[in-house]
DSSP file (Angstrom, degrees, kcal/mol; ACC not computed):
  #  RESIDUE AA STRUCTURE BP1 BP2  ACC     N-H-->O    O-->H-N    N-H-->O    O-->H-N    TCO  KAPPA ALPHA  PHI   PSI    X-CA   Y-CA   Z-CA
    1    1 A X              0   0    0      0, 0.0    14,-0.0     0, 0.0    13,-0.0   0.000 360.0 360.0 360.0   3.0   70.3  161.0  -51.0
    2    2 A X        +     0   0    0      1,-0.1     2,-0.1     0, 0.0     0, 0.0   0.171 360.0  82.5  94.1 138.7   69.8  164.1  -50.1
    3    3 A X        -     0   0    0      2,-0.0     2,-0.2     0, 0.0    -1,-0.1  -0.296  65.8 -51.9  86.0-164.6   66.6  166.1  -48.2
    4    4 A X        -     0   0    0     -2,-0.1     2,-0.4     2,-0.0     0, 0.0  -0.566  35.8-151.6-120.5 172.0   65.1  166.8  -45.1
    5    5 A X        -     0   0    0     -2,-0.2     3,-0.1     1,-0.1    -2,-0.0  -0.883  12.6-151.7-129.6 164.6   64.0  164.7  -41.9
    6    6 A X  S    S+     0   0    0     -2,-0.4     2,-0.3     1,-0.2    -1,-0.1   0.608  83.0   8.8 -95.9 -26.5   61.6  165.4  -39.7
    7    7 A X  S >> S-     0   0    0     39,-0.0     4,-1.4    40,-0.0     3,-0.9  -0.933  81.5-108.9-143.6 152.5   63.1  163.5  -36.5
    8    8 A X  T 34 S+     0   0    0     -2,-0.3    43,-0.2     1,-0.2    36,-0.0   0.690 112.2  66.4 -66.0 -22.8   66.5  162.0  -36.3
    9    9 A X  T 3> S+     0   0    0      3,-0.2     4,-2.3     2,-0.2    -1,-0.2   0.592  98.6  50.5 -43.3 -41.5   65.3  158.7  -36.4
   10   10 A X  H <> S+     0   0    0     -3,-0.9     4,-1.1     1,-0.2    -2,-0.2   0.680 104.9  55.6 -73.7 -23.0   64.1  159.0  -39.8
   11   11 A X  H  < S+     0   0    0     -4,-1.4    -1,-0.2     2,-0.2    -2,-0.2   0.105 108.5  49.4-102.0  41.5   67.2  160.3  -41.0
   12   12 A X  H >> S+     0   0    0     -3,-0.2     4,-3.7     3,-0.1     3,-0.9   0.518 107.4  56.8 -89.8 -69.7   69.0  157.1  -39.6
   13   13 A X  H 3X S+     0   0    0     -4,-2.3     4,-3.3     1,-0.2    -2,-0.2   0.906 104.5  47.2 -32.1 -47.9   66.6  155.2  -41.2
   14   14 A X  H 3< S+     0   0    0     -4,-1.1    -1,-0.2     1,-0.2    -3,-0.1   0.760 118.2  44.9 -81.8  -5.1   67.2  156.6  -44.7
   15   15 A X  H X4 S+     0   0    0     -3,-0.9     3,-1.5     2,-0.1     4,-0.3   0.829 108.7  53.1 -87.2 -51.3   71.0  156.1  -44.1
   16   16 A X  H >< S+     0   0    0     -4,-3.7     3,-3.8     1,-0.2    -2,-0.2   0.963 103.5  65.1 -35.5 -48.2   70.5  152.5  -42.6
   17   17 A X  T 3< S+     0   0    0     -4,-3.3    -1,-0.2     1,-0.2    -2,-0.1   0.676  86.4  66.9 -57.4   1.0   68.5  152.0  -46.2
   18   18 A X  T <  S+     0   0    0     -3,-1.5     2,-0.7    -5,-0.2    -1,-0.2   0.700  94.4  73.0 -94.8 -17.2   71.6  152.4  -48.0
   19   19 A X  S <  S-     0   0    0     -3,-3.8    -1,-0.0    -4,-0.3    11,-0.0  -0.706  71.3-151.8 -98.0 127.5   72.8  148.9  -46.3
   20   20 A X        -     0   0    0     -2,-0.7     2,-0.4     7,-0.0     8,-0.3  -0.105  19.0-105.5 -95.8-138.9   71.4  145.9  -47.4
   21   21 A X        -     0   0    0      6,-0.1     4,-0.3     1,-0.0     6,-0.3  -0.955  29.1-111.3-129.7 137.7   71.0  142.7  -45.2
   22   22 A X    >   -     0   0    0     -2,-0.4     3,-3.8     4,-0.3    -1,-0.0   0.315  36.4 -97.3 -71.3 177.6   72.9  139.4  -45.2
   23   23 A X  T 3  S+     0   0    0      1,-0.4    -1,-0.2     2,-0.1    -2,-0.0   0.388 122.9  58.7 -80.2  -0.3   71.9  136.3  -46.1
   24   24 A X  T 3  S-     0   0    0      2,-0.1    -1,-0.4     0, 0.0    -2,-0.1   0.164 115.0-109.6-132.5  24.0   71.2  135.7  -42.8
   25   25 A X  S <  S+     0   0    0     -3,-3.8    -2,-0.1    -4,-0.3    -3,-0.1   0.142  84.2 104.5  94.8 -19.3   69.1  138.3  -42.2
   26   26 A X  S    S-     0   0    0     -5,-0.1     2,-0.4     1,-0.0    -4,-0.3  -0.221  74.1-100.5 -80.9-154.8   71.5  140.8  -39.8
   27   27 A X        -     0   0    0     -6,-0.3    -6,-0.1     1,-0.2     3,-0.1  -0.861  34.3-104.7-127.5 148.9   72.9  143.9  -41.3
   28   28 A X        -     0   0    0     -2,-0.4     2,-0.5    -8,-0.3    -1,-0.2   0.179  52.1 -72.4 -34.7 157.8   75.9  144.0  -42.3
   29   29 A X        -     0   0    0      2,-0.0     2,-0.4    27,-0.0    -1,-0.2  -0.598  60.6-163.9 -65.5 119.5   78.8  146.1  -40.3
   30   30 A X        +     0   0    0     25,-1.0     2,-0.2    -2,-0.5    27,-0.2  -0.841  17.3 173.5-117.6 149.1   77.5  149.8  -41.1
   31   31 A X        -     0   0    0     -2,-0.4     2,-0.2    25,-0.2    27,-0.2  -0.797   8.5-169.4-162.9 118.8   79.9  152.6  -40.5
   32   32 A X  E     -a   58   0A   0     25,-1.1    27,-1.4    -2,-0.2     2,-0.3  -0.539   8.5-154.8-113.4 144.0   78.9  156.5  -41.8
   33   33 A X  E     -a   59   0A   0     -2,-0.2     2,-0.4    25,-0.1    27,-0.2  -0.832  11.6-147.6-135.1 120.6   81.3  159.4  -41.8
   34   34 A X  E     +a   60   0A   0     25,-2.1    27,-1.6    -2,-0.3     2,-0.2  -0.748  25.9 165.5-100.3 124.7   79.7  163.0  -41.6
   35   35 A X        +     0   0    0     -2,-0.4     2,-0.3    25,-0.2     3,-0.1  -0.550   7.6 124.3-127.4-176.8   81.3  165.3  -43.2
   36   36 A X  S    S-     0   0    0      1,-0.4     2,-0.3    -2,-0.2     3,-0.1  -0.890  76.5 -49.8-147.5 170.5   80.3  168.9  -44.2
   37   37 A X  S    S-     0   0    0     -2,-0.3    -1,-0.4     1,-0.1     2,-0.4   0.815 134.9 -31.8  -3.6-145.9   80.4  172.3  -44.5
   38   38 A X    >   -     0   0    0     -2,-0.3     3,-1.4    -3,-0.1    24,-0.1  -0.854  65.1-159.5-109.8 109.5   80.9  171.7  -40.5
   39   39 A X  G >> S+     0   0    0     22,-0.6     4,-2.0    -2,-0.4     3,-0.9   0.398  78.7  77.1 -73.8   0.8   79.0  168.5  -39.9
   40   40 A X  G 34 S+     0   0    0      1,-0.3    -1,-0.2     2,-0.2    27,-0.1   0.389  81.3  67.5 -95.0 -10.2   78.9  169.8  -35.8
   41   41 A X  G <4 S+     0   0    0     -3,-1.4    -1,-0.3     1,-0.1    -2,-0.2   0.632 111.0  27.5-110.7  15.5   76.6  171.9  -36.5
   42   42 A X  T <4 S+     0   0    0     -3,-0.9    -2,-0.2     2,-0.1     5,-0.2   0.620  92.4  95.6 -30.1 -86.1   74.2  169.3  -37.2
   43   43 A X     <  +     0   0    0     -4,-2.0    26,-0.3     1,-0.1     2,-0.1  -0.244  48.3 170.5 -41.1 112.4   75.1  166.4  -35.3
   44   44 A X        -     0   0    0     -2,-0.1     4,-0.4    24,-0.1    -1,-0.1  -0.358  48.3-100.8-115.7-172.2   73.3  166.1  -32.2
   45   45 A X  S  > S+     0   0    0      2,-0.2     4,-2.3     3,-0.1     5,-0.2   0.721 123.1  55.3 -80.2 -23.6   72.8  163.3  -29.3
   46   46 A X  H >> S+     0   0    0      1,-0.2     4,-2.3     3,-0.2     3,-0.7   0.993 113.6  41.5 -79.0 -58.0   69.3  162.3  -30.8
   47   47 A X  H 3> S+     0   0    0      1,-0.3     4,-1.2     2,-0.2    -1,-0.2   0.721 115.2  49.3 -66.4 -17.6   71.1  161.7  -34.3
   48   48 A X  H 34 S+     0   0    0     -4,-0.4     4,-0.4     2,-0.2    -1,-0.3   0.864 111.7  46.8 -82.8 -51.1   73.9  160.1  -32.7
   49   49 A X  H XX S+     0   0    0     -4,-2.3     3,-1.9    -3,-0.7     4,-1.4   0.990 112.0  55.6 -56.0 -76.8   71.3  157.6  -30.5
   50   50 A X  H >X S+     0   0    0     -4,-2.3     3,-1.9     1,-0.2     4,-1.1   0.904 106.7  48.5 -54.2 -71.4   69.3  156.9  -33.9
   51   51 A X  H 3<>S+     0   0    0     -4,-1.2     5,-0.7     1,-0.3    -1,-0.2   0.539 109.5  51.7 -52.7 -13.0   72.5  155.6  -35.7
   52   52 A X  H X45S+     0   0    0     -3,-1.9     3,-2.1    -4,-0.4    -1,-0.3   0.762 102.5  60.0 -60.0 -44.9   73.5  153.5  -33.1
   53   53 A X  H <<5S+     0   0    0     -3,-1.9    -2,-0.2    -4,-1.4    -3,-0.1   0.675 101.2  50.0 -77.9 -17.2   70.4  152.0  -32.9
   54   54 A X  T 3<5S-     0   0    0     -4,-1.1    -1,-0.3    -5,-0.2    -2,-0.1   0.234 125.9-102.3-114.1  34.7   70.5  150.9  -36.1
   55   55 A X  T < 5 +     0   0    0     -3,-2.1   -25,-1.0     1,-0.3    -3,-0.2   0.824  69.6 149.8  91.5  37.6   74.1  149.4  -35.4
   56   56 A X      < -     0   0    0     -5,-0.7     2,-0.3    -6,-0.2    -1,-0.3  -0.585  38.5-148.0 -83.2 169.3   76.2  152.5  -37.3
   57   57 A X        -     0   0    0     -2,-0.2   -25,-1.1   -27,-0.2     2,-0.4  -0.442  32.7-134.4-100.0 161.4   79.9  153.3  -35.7
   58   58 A X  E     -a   32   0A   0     -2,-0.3    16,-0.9   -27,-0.2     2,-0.4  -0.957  26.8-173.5-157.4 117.8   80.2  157.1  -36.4
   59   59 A X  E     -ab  33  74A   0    -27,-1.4   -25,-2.1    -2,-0.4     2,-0.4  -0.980   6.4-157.3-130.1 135.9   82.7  159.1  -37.6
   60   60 A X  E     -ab  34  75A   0     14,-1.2    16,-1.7    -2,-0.4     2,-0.5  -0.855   8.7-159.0 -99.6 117.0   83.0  162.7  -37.8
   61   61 A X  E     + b   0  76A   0    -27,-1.6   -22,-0.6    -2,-0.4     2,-0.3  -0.856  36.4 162.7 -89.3 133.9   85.0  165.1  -40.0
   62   62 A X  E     - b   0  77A   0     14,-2.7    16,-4.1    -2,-0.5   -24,-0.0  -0.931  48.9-136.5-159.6 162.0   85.3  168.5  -38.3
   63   63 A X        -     0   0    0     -2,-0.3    17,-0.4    14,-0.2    -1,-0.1   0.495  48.1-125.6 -75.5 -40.7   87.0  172.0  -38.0
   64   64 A X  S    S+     0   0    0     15,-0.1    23,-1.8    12,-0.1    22,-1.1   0.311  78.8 118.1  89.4  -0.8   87.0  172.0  -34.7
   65   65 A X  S    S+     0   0    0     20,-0.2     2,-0.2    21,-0.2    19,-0.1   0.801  75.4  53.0 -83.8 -35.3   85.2  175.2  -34.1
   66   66 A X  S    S-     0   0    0     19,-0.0     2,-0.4    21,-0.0    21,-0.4  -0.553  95.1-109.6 -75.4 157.4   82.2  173.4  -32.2
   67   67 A X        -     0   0    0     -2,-0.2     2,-0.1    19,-0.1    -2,-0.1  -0.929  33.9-121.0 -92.4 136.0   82.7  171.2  -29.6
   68   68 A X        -     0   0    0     -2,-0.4     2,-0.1     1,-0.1     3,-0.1  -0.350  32.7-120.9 -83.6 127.1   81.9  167.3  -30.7
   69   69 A X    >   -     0   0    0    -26,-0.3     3,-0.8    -2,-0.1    -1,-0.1  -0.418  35.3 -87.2 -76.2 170.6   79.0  165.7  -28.4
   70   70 A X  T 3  S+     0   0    0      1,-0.2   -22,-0.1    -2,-0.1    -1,-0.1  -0.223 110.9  46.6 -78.9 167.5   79.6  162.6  -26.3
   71   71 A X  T 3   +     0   0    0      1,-0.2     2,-0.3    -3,-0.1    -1,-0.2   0.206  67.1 135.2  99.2  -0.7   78.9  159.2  -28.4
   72   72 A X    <   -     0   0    0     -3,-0.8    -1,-0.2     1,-0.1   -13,-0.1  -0.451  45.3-155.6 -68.5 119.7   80.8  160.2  -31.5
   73   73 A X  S    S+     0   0    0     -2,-0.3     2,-0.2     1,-0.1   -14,-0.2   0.640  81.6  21.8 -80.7   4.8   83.1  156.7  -32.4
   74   74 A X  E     -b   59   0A   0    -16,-0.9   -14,-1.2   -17,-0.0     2,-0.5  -0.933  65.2-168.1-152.4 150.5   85.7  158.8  -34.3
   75   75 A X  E     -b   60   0A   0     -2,-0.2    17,-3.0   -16,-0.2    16,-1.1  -0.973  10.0-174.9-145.6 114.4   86.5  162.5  -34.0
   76   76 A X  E     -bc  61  92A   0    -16,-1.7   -14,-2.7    -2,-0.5     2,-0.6  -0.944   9.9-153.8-137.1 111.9   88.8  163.8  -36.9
   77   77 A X  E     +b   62   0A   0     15,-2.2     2,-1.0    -2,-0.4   -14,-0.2  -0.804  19.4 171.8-100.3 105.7   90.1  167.6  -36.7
   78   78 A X        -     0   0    0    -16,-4.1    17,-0.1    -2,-0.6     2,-0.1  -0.721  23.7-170.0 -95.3  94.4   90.8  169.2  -39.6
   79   79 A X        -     0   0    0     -2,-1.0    17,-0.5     1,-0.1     2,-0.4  -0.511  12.8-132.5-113.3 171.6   91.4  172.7  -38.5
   80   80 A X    >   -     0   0    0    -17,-0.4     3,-1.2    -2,-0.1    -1,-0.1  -0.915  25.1-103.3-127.7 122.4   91.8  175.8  -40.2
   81   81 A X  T 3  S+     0   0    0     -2,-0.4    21,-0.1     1,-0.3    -1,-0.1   0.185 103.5  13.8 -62.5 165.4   94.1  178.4  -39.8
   82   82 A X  T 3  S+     0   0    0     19,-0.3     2,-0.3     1,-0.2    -1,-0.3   0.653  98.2 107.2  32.9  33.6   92.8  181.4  -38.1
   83   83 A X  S <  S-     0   0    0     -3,-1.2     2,-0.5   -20,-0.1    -1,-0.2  -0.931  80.9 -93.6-126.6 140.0   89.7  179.8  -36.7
   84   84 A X        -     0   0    0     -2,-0.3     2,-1.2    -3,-0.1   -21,-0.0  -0.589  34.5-131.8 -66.7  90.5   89.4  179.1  -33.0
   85   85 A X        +     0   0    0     -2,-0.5   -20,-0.2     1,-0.2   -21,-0.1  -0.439  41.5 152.0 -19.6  54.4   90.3  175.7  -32.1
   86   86 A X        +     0   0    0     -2,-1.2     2,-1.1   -22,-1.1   -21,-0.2   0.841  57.7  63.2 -59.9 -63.5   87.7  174.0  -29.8
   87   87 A X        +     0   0    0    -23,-1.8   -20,-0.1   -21,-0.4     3,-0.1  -0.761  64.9 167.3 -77.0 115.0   87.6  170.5  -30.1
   88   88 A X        +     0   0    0     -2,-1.1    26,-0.4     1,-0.1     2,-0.2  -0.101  56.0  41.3-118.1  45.0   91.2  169.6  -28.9
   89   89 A X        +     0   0    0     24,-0.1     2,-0.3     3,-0.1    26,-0.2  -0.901  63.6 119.7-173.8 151.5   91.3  166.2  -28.4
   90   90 A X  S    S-     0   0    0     24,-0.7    26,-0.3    -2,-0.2   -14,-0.1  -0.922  74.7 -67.5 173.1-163.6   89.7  163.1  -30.6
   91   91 A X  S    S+     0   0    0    -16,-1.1    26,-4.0    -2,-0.3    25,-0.8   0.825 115.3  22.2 -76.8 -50.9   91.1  159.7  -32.6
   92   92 A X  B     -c   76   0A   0    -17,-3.0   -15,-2.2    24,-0.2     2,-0.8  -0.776  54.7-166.1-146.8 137.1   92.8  162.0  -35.2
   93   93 A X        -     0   0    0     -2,-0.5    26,-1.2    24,-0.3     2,-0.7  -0.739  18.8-168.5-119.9  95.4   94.3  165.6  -36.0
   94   94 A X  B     -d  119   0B   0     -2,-0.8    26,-0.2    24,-0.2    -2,-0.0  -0.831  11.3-162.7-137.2 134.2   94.9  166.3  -39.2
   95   95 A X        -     0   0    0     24,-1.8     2,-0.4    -2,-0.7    26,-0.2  -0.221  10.2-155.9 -34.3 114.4   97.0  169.6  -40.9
   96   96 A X        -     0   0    0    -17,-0.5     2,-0.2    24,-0.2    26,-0.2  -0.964  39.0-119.1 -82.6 144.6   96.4  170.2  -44.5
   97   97 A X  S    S+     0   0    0     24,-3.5     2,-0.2    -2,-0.4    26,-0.2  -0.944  77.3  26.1-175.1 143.9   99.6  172.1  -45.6
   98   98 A X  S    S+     0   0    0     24,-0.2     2,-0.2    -2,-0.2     5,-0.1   0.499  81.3 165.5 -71.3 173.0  101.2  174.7  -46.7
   99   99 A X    >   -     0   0    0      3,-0.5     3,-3.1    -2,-0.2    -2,-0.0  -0.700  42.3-111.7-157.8 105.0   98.3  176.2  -45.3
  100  100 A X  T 3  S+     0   0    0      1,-0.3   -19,-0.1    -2,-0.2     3,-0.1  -0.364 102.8  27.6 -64.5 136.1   98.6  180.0  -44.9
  101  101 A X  T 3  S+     0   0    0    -20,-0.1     2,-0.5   -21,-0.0   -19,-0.3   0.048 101.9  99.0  38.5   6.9   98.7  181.0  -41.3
  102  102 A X    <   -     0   0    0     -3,-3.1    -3,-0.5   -21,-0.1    -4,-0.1  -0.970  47.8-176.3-101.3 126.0  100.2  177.7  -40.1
  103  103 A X     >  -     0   0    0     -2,-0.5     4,-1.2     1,-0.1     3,-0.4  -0.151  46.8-100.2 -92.3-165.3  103.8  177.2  -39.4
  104  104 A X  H >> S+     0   0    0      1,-0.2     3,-1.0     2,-0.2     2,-0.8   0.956 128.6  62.8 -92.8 -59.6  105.9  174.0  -38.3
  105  105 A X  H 34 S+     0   0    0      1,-0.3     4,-0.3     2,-0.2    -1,-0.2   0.337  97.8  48.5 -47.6  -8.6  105.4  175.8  -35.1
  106  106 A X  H >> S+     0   0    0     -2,-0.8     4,-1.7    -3,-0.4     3,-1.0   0.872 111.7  50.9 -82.1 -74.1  101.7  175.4  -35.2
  107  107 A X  H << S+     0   0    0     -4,-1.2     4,-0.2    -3,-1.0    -2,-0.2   0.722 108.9  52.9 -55.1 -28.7  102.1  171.7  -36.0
  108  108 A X  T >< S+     0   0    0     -4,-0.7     3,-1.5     2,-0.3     4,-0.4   0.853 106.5  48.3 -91.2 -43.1  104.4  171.3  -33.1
  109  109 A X  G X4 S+     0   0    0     -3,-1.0     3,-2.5     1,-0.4     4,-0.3   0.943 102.5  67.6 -50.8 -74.5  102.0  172.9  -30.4
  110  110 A X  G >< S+     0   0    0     -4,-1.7     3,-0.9     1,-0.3    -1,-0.4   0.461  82.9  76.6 -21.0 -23.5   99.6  170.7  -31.8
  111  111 A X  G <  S+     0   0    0     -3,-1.5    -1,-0.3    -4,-0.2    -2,-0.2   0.552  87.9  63.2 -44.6 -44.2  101.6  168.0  -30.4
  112  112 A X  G <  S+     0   0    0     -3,-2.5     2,-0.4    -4,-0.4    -1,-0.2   0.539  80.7  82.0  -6.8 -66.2  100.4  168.8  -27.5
  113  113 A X  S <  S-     0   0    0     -3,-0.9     2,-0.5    -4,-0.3   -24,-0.1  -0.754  86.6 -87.6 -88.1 138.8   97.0  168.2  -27.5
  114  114 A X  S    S+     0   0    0    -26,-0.4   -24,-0.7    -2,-0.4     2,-0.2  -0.594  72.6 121.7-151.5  77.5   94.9  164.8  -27.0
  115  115 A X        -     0   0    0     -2,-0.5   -24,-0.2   -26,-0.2   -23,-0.2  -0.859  49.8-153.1-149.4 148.7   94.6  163.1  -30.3
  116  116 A X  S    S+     0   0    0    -25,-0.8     2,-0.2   -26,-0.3   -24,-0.2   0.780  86.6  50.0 -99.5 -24.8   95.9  159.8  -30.7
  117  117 A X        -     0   0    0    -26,-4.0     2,-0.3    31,-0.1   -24,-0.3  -0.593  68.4-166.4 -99.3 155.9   96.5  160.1  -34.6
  118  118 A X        -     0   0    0     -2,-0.2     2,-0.4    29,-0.2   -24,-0.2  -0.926  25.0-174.8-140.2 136.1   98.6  163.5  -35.6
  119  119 A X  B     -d   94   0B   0    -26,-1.2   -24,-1.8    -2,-0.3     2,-0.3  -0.989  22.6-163.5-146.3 131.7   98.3  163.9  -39.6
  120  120 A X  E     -e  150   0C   0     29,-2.1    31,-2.2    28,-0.4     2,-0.4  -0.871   3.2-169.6-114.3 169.2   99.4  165.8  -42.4
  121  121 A X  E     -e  151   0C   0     -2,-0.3   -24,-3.5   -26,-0.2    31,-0.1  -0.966  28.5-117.7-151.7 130.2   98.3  166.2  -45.7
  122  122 A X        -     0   0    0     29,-0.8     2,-0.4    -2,-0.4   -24,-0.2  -0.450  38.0-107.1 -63.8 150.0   99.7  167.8  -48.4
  123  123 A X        -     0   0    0    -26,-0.2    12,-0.2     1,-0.1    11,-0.1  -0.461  36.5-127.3 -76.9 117.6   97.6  170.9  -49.8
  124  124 A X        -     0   0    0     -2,-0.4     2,-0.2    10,-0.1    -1,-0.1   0.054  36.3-179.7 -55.0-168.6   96.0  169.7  -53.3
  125  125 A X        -     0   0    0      1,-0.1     6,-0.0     6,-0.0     9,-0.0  -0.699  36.6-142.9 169.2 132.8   96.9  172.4  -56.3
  126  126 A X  S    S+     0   0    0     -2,-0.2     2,-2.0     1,-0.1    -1,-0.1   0.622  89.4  82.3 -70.4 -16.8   96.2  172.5  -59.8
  127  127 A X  S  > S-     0   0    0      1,-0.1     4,-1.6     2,-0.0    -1,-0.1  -0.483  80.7-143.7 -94.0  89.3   99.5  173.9  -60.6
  128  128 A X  H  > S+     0   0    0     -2,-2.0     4,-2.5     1,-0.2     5,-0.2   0.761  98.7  57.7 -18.1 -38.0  101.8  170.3  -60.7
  129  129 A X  H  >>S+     0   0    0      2,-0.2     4,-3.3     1,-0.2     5,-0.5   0.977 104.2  45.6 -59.8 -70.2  104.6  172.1  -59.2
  130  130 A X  H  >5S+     0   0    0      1,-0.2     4,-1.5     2,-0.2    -2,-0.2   0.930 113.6  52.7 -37.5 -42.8  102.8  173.3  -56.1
  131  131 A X  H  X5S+     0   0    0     -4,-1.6     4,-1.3     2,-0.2    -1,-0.2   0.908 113.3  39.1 -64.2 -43.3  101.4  169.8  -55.6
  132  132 A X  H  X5S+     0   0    0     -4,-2.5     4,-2.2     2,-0.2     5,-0.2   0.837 116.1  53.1 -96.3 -19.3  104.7  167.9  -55.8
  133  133 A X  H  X5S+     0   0    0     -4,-3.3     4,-0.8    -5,-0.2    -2,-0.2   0.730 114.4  43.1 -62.3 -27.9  106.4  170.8  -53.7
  134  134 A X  H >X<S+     0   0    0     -4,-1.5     3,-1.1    -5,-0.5     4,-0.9   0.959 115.6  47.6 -89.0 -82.7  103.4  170.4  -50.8
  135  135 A X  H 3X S+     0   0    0     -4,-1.3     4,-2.8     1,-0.3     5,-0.2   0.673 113.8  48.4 -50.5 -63.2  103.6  166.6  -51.0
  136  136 A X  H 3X S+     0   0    0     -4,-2.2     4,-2.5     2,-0.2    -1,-0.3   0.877 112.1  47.5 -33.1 -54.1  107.7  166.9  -50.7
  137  137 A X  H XX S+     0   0    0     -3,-1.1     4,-2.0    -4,-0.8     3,-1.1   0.944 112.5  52.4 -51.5 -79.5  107.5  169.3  -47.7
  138  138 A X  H 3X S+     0   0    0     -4,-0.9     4,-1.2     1,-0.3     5,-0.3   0.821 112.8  46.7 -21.9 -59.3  104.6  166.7  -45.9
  139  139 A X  H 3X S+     0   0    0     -4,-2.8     4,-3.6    -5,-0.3     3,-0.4   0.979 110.6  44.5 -46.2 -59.6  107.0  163.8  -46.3
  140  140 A X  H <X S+     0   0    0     -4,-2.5     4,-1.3    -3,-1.1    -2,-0.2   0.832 116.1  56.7 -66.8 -20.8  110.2  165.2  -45.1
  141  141 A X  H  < S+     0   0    0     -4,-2.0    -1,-0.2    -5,-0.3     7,-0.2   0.731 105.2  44.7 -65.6 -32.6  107.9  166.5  -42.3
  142  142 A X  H >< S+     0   0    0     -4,-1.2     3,-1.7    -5,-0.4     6,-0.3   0.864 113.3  53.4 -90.0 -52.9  106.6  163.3  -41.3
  143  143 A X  H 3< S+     0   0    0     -4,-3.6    -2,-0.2    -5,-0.3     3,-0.2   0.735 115.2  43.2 -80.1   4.3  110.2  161.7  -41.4
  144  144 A X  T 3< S+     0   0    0     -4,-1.3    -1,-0.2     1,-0.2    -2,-0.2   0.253 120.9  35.1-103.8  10.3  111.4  164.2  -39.3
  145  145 A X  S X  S-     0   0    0     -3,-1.7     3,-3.7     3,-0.0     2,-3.7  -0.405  74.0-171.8-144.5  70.2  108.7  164.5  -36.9
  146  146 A X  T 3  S+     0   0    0      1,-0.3    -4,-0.1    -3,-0.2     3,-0.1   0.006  72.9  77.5-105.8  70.4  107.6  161.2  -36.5
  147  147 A X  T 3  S+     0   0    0     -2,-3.7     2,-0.6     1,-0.1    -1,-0.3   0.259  85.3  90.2-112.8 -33.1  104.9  161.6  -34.5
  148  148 A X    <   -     0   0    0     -3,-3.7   -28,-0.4    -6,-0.3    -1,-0.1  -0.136  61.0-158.6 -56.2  19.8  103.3  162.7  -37.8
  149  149 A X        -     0   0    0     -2,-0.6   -29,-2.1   -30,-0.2     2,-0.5   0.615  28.5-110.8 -45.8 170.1  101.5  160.3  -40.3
  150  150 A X  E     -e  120   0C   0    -31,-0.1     2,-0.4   -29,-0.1   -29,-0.2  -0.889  27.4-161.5-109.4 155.4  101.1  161.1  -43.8
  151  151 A X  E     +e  121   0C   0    -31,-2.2   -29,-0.8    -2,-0.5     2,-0.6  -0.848  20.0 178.2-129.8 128.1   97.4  161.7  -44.6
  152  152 A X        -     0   0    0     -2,-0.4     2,-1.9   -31,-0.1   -31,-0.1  -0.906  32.1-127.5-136.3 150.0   96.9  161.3  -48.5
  153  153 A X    >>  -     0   0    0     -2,-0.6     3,-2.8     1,-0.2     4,-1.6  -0.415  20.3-172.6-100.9 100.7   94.0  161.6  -50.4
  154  154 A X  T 34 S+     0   0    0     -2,-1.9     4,-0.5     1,-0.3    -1,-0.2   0.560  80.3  65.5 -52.7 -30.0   93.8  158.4  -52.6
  155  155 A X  T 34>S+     0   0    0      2,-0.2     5,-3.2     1,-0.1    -1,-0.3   0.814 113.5  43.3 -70.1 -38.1   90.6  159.5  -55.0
  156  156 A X  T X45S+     0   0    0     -3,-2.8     3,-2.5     1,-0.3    -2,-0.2   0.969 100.4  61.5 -76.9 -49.1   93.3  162.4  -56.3
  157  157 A X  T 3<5S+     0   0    0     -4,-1.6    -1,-0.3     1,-0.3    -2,-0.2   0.771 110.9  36.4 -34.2 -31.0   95.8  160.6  -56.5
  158  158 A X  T 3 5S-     0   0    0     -4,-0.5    -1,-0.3     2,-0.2    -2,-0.2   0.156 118.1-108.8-115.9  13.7   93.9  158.3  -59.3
  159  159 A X  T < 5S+     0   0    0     -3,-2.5     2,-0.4     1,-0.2    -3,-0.3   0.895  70.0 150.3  54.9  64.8   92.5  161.5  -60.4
  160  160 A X      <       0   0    0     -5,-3.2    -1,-0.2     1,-0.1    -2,-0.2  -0.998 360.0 360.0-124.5 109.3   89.0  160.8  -59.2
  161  161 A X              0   0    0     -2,-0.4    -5,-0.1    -3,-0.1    -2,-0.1   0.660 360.0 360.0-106.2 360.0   87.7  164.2  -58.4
């Protein structure tokens, strides 16, 4: 909805409103994912505290370029070549590719690092070829590394942009 808060509590509240409440008076199971621009550079412990309290789960989409504060209930690192890697560890790490500056050697390092999910995604493209050539790569990638999942975005797929 849009606008500004004054305290983090209030903008918890106007996210809570968006749930309505069962017939038996709790709320429903609420679960938010902040995304961005870089939603980190937002997200604090007070916003984190307020959305608990009114019984959110929390998930974060991110760059990685910030480091994620404690209480987050999902941490997903989408990072971006040539930008500095920070957050290295969370639930889930996932590649869009090709993605100029990343190699399979990139992907591999990444391997490394202390994420329990490892993801790729093929790189969208208006040009059909590119798209089914990035989608092809991602696949064979995944059954050859399989450490990989494949991360797809279903709203394009049905051509919901």
């Amino acid at each position: 909805g849009g606008g500004k808060f004054d305290t983090a509590q209030a903008l918890a509240a106007r996210i809570g409103s968006f749930w309505p409440d069962t017939a038996e008076g709790a709320k429903e199971q609420r679960f938010v994912v902040i995304t961005g621009g870089e939603p980190l550079l937002q997200v604090d412990t007070a916003l984190i505290d307020a959305l608990h309290a009114q019984g959110f789960q929390i998930a974060v989409e991110t760059n990685g370029t910030i480091a994620a504060p404690e209480g987050l209930d999902w941490i997903c690192v989408s990072p971006k070549a040539g930008a500095r890697l920070v957050q290295t560890r969370g639930h889930e790490l996932k590649v869009v590719m090709p993605q100029a500056g990343f190699t399979e050697a990139d992907l591999l390092a990444f391997e490394q690092m202390d994420f329990v999910q490892m993801r790729v995604q093929a790189m969208d493209s208006t040009q059909p070829e590119a798209r089914r050539q990035a989608m092809t790569w991602a696949v064979q990638w995944c059954m050859d590394h399989p450490r990989w999942l494949l991360s797809v975005q279903t709203h394009k797929s049905l051509g919901i942009r």
